[in-house]
DOVO-40424 format. One record per residue (C-alpha): residue in one letter; x, y negated, z negated. Coordinates in steps of 0.25 Angstrom, whole numbers, plus 2048, in hexadecimal, padded with zeros to 3 digits. Layout:
# DOVO-40424
{"A", {X, Y, Z}} ...
END
This chain:
# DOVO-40424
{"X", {0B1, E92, 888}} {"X", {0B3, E89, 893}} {"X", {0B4, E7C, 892}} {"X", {0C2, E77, 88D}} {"X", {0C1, E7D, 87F}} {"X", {0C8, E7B, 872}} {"X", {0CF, E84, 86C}} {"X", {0CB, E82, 85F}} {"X", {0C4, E8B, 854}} {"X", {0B7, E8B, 850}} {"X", {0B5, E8D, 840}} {"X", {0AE, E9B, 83A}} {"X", {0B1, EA8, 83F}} {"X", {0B3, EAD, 84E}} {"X", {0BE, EAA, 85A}} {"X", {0BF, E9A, 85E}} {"X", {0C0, E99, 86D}} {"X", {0CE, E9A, 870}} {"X", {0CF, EA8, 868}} {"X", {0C3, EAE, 870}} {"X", {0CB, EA9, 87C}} {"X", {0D7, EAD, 878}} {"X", {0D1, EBB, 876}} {"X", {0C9, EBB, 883}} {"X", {0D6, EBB, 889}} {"X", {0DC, EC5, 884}} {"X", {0DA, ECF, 88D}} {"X", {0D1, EDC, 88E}} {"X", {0DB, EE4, 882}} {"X", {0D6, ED9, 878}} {"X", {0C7, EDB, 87B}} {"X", {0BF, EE5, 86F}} {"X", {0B7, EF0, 878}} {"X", {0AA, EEB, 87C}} {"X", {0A1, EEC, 871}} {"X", {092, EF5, 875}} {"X", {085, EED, 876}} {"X", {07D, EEF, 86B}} {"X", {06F, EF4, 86C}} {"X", {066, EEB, 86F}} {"X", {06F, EDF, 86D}} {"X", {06C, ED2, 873}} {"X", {06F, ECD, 882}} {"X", {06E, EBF, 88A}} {"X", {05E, EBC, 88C}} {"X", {05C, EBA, 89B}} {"X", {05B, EAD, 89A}} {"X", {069, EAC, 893}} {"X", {070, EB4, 89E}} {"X", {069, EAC, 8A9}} {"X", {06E, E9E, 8A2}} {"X", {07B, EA4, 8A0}} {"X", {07C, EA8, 8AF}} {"X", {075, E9B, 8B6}} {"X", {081, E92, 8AE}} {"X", {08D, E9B, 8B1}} {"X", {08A, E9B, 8C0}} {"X", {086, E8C, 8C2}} {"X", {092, E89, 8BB}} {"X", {09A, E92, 8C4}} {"X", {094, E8B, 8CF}} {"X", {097, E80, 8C9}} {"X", {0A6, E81, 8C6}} {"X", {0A9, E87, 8D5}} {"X", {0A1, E7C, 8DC}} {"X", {0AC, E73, 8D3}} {"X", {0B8, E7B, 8DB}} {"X", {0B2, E7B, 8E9}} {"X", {0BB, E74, 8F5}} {"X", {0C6, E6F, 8EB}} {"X", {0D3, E6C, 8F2}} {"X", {0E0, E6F, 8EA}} {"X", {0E2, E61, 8E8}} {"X", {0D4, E61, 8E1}} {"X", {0D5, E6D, 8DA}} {"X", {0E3, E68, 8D4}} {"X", {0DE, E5A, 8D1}} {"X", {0DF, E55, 8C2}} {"X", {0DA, E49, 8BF}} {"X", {0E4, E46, 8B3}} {"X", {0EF, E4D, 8AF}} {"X", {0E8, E51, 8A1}} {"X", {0DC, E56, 8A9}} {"X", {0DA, E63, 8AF}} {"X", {0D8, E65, 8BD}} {"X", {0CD, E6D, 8C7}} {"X", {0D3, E78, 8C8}} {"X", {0D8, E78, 8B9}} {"X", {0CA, E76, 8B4}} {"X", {0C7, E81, 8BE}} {"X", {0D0, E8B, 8B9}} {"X", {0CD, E88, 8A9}} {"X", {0BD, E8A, 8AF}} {"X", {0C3, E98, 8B4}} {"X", {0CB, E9D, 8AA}} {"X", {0C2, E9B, 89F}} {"X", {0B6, EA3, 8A7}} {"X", {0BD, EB1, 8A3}} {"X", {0C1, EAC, 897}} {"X", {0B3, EAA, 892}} {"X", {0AC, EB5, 897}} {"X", {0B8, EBF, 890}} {"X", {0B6, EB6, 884}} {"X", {0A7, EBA, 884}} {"X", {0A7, ECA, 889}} {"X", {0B4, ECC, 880}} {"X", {0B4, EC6, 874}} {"X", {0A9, EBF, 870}} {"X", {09E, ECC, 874}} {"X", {0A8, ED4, 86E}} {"X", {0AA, ECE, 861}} {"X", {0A0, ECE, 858}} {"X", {09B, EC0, 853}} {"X", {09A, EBB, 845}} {"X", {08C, EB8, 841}} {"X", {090, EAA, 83C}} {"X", {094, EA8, 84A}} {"X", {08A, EAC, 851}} {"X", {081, EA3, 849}} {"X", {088, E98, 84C}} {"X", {085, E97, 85A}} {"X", {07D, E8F, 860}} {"X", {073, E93, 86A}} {"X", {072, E86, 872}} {"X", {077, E8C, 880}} {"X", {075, E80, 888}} {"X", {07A, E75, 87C}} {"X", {087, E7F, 87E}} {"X", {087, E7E, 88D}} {"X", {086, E6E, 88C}} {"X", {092, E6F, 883}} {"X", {09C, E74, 889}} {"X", {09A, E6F, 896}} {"X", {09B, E61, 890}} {"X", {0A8, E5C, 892}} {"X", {0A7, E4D, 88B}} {"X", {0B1, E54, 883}} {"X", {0BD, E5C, 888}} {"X", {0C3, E68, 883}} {"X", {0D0, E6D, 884}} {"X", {0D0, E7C, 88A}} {"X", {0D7, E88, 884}} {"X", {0E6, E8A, 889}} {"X", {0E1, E98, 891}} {"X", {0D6, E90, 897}} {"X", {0DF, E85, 89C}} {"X", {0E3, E85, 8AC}} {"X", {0F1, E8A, 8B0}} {"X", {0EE, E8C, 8BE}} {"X", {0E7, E98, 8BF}} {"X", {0E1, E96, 8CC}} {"X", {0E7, E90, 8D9}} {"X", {0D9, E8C, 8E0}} {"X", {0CC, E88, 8DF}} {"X", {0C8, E95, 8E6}} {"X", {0D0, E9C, 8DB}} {"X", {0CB, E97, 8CE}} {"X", {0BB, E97, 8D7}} {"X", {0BC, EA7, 8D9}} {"X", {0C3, EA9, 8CB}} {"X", {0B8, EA3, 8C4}} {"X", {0AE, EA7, 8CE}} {"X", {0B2, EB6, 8C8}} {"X", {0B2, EB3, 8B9}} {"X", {0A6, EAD, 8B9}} {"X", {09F, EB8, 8C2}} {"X", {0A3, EC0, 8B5}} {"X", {09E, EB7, 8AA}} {"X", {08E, EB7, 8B2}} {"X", {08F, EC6, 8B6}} {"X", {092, EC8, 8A5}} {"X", {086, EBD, 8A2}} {"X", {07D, EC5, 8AA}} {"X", {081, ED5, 8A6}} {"X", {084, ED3, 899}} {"X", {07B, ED9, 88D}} {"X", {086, ED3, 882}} {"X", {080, ECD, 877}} {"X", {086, EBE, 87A}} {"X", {07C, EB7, 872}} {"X", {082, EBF, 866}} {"X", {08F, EBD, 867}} {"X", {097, EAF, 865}} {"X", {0A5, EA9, 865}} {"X", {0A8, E9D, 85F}} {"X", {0AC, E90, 868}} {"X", {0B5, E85, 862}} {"X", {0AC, E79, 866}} {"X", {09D, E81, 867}} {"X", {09F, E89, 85C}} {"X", {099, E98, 85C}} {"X", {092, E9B, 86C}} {"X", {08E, EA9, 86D}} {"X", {092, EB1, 878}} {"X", {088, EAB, 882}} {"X", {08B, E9D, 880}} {"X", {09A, EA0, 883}} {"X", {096, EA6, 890}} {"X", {08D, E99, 893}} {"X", {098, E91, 88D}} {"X", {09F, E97, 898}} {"X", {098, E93, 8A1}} {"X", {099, E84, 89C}} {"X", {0A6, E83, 89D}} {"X", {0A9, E85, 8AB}} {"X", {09C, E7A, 8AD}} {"X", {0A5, E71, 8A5}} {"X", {0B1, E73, 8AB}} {"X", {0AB, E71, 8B8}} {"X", {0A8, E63, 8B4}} {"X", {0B4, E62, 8B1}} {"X", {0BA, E65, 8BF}} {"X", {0AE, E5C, 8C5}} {"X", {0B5, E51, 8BC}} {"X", {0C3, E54, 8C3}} {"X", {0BC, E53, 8D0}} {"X", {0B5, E46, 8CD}} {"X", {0C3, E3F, 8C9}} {"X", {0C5, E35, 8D3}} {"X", {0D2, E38, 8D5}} {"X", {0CD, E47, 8DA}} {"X", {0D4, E4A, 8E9}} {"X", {0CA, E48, 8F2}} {"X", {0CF, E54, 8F9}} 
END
């Protein structure tokens, strides 16, 4: 979601995490045709849209500001050999961007959700946001969300980013999808509904950010 999640199921009926990702990846053949809007069916409230928007840019701003004047040396830098990088964390941060957003667009607003799920979630957006950007407790991140290298510069995982995340706001303010009616279900927060994993989205690079300001505050971090 995002953060460095579990890959475990949660119990009743819908996806765990690691399937709707699994799905997300899949490519465009193994997305169902996008399902018409309903008449009159419900959309994000103004105020919702403009939450949504305010936390995915500060966090963006965030996040790149992280990168900024980073020599290789920096960017390379890991502060054990069990701990990740700033440009691994980076990369995970990037990755998992496209990766969300898919999960939202094609799966989760195109599968129609179980009542029970539905009822389970919980409509506590900022308890949610506190949650996951929480890192008192680490998790470990799926293996198509792990670094490989993707990236070989700062600039490069900036502008990668830069564009993923200029697609998840341009959807949060077009969209007329129903996201408050739709959920998928999360292994440690249970049932969110389709909103929440876009804010959750949003959380998660803010938390892997503080993760790279932790790498950056190691005091064995090159000076240059």
């Amino acid at each position: 979601m995002i953060r460095k999640f579990s890959l475990g199921r949660v119990s009743g009926r819908g996806l765990s995490l690691a399937a709707l990702l699994l799905l997300a990846c899949a490519g465009p053949k193994a997305a169902a045709p996008p399902a018409p809007a309903a008449a009159g069916a419900a959309t994000l409230t103004d105020a919702e849209r403009a939450a949504a928007v305010k936390d995915l840019e500060a966090s963006r701003q965030a996040f790149l500001s992280s990168l900024q004047g980073l020599s290789e040396a920096q960017f390379r830098f890991k502060p054990a050999p069990d701990r990740w990088s700033v440009a691994e964390v980076a990369e995970h941060i990037a990755v998992s961007e496209d990766l969300l957003l898919g999960m939202v667009t094609d799966k989760i607003m195109r599968t129609p959700t179980p009542p029970e799920l539905l009822a389970q979630v919980q409509h506590d957006d900022e308890r949610l946001r506190q949650q996951v950007i929480d890192r008192s407790v680490p998790r470990k991140a799926p293996e198509m969300l792990r670094p490989t290298g993707r990236f070989p510069t700062p600039d490069a995982v900036r502008a990668a980013f830069g564009q993923s995340r200029d697609r998840t706001v341009a959807y949060v303010q077009s969209t007329k999808d129903d996201l408050r009616g739709h959920a998928g279900p999360h292994p440690l927060l249970k049932a969110l509904d389709a909103y929440q994993w876009l804010l959750l989205l949003s959380a998660h690079s803010a938390r892997h950010t503080a993760q790279i300001e932790e790498v950056k505050a190691d005091p064995k971090f090159p000076r240059t």
